[in-house]
N, C-alpha and C positions, 0 to 999 in steps of 0.2 A: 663139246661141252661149252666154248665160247660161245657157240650159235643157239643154245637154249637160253643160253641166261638173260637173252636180248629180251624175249619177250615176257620173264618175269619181271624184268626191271621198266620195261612199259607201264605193265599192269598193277604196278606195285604205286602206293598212294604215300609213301613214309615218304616224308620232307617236304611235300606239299607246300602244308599250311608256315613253313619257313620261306620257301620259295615267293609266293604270292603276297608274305607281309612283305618282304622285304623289297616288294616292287609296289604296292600299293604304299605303305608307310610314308615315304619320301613326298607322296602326293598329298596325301591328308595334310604331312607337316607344313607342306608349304603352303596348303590352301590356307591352313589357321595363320598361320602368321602374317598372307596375307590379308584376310580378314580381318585380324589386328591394327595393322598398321592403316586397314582403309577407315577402320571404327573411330581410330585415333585420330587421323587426319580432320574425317566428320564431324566429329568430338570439338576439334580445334576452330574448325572453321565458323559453326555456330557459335559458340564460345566468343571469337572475335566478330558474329555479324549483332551480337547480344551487347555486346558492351558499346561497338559504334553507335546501334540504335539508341542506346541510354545516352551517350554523349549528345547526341545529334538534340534528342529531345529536352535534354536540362539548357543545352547553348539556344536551343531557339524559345527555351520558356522566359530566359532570364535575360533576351537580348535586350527588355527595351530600358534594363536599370542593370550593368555592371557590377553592382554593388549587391545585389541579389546572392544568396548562398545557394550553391548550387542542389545542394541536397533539398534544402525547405523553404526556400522559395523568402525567407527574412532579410527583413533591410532593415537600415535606419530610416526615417523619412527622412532627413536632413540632408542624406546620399544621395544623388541622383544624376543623370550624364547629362540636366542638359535641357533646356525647353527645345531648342533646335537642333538638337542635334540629329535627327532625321534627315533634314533637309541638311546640313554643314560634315558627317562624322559617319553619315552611312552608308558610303559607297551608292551615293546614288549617282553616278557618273556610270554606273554598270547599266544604266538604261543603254546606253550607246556600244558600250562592248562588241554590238554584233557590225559596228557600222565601222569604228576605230581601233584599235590593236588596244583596246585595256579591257587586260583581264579581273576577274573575280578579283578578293584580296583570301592570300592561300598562305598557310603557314606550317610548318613540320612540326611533327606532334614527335615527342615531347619537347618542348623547350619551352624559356624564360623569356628570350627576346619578342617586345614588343612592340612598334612602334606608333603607329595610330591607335584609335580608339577600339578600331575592329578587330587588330591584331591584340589587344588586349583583352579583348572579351574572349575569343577566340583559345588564345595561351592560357585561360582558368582553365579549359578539361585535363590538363596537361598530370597535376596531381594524380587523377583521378584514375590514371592507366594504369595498368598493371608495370610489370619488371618486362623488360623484353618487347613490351608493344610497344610499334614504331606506328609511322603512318601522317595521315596529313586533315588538316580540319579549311575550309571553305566556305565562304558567303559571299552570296550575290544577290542584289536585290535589284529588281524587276518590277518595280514600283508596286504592284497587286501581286506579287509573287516574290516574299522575299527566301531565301533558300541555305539552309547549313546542312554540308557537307561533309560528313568524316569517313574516311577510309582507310585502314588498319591491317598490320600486318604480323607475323611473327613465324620465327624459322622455325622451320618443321626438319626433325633432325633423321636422318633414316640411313641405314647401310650404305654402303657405294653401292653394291646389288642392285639395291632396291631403289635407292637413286636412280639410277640410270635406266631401271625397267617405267615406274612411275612418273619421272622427271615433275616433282613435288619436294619441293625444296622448303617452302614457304606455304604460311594460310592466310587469307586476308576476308575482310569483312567490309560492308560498306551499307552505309543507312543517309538519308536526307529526310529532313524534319523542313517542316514548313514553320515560318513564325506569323504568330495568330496575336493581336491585339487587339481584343472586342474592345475592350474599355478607348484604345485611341480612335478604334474606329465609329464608335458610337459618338464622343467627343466633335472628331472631324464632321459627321454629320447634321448633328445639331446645331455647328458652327455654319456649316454650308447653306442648310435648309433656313437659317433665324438672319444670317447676314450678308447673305452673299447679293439678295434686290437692293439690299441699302445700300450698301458700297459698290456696286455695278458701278461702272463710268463716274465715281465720284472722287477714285484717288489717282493719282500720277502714280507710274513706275518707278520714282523715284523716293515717294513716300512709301511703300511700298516696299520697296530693300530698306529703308531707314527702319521700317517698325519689323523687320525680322533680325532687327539685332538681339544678341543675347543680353538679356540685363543682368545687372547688377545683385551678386546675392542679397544685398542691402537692403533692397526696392523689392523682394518676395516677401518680407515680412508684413506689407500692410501699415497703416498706420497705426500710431503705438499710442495703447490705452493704460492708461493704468488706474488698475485696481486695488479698494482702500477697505471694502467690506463682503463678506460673505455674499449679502442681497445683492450688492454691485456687480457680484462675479456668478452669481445664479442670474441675472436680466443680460449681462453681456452674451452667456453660454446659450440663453434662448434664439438672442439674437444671432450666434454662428453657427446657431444648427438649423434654424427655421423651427423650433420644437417649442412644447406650451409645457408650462408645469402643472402634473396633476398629482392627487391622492390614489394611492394603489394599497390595498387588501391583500397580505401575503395568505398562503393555506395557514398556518396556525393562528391566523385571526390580528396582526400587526399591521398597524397603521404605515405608510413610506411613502412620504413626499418628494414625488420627481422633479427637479429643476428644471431637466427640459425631456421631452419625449418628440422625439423626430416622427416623422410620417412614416417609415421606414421600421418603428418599434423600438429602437436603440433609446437605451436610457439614459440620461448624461446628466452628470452629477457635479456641480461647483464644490471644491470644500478651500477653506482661507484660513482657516484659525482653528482646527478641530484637533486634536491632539493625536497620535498614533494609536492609544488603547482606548480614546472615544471614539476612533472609527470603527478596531476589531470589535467591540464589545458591542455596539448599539447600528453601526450603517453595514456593517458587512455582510453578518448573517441574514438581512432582510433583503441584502442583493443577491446574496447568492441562493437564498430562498427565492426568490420569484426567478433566477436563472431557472433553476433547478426545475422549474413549474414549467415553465416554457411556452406560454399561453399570452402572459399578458406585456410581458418584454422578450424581445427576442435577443439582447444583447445588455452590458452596462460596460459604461466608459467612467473612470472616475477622472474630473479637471482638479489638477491641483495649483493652485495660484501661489506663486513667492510673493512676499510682504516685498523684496528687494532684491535687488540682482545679486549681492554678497551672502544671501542666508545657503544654508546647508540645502543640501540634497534633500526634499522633500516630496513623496515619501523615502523613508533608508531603502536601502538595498533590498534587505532579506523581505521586509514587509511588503516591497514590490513583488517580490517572486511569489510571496503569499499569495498576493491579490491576483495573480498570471495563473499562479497553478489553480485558482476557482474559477477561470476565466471571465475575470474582470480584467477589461483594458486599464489602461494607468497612461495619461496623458500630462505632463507638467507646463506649463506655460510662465514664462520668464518675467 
């Protein structure tokens, strides 16, 4: 009797499909979860090479004015680091790096501490990290190759298991942005190309360090004019912009006399004496009609002249923001 039963219990298929999950099961579970954890990881890792590249590319948009808002690029123009600061603040001693033991200037992301100008530009992405990213931001210029460098990190949290199968503890990211100045570089050449035969062999070395001193904020403003009438400050405005006043035809058939019209299309406007609701009623809607049109000006600045250095705020606030949000510039002059 024992010896039949053998080969019914061969032949017999009951329990099978319990036997075979319970050997395949363990496998699938483990394949998913680690599939999880590697999605996760990958997840992470772009995630941190996404946010270095944003750094990398807002520190090298905003290097060459500190005072730059990192997100939209707005400044004072009164803010600025500096006529020389290139030559005096910008790590150009890193031409040599390869030749003497000085490194890049390198800072740990996130912090506050800043000590030069670099490490100040450097310490604004700092806000901008997430909770938990660490990591380090870097510049080095190479006189035609100036270079910022961020590289980023954050713990990657996983089983001891799986720890120690993976050995992934950590994700990190890393991007370099290159910093591009057409406008100095355009600048520098015109300077090169228009002056460089003149003053060939004409100045000492020693004159020469004397005029790359930094001036005086004092001595940026130009010599000081002062303005006593409307006409006065419409002939002055011609004369700082290079631009001729003409007569301009808006679409609904209105007369607008431009003060000054640059080569460049921009309109620019003197006002001295006009009141806030003869400007909304009678000059605004005819600027911002031919904005609108976009054919015969490409832009409008309006100049606004103080009677005296003690007068109020002219224009107010809010009437400022008006004139921003039709995109009319708004310039005041002191």
């Amino acid at each position: 009797m024992r010896h039949s039963c053998r080969p019914r219990f061969r032949s017999s298929e009951q329990g099978s499909f319990t036997i075979e999950a319970s050997l395949v099961f363990p496998l699938l579970l483990f394949c998913a979860i680690t599939l999880l954890f590697v999605s996760l990881y990958a997840y992470q890792n772009v995630y941190l090479q996404q946010i270095a590249r944003t750094a990398a590319e807002r520190l090298a948009f905003s290097w060459d004015n500190s005072h730059k808002d990192l997100m939209t690029g707005n400044y004072h123009p009164a803010e600025n680091d500096g006529l020389y600061f290139r030559l005096t603040q910008n790590n150009v001693s890193d031409l040599f790096g390869r030749l003497v033991s000085n490194g890049a200037t390198e800072i740990v992301l996130p912090s506050e501490d800043a000590k030069g100008l670099v490490e100040r530009k450097l310490v604004r992405i700092s806000p901008l990290l997430p909770q938990g990213v660490t990591g380090t931001a870097k510049f080095s210029n190479y006189l035609l190759d100036q270079q910022v460098e961020v590289r980023l990190q954050k713990a990657f949290h996983l089983s001891p298991v799986m720890s120690r199968w993976f050995n992934a503890n950590q994700t990190g990211g890393r991007a370099v942005s290159h910093v591009v100045e057409p406008v100095e570089l355009i600048r520098i050449t015109d300077i090169t190309r228009t002056y460089f035969r003149a003053i060939k062999d004409r100045i000492s070395p020693q004159k020469a360090r004397e005029a790359l001193v930094e001036p005086a904020n004092g001595n940026l403003a130009g010599p000081s004019i002062t303005i006593k009438s409307e006409r006065q400050a419409a002939a002055y405005l011609r004369s700082l912009v290079g631009g001729s006043e003409v007569v301009l035809i808006t679409e609904s058939g209105k007369s607008r006399t431009i003060d000054a019209l640059d080569a460049r299309g921009i309109s620019h406007q003197a006002f001295y004496s006009l009141t806030e609701s003869q400007l909304r009623a009678e000059q605004m809607p005819k600027d911002v009609e031919l904005l609108n049109e976009g054919t015969q000006v490409k832009g409008v600045v309006w100049h606004f002249f103080k009677k005296n250095a003690n007068e109020k705020s002219v224009p107010s606030n809010s009437f400022r923001k008006e004139l921003e949000r039709k995109g009319i510039v708004v310039v005041i002059h002191n």
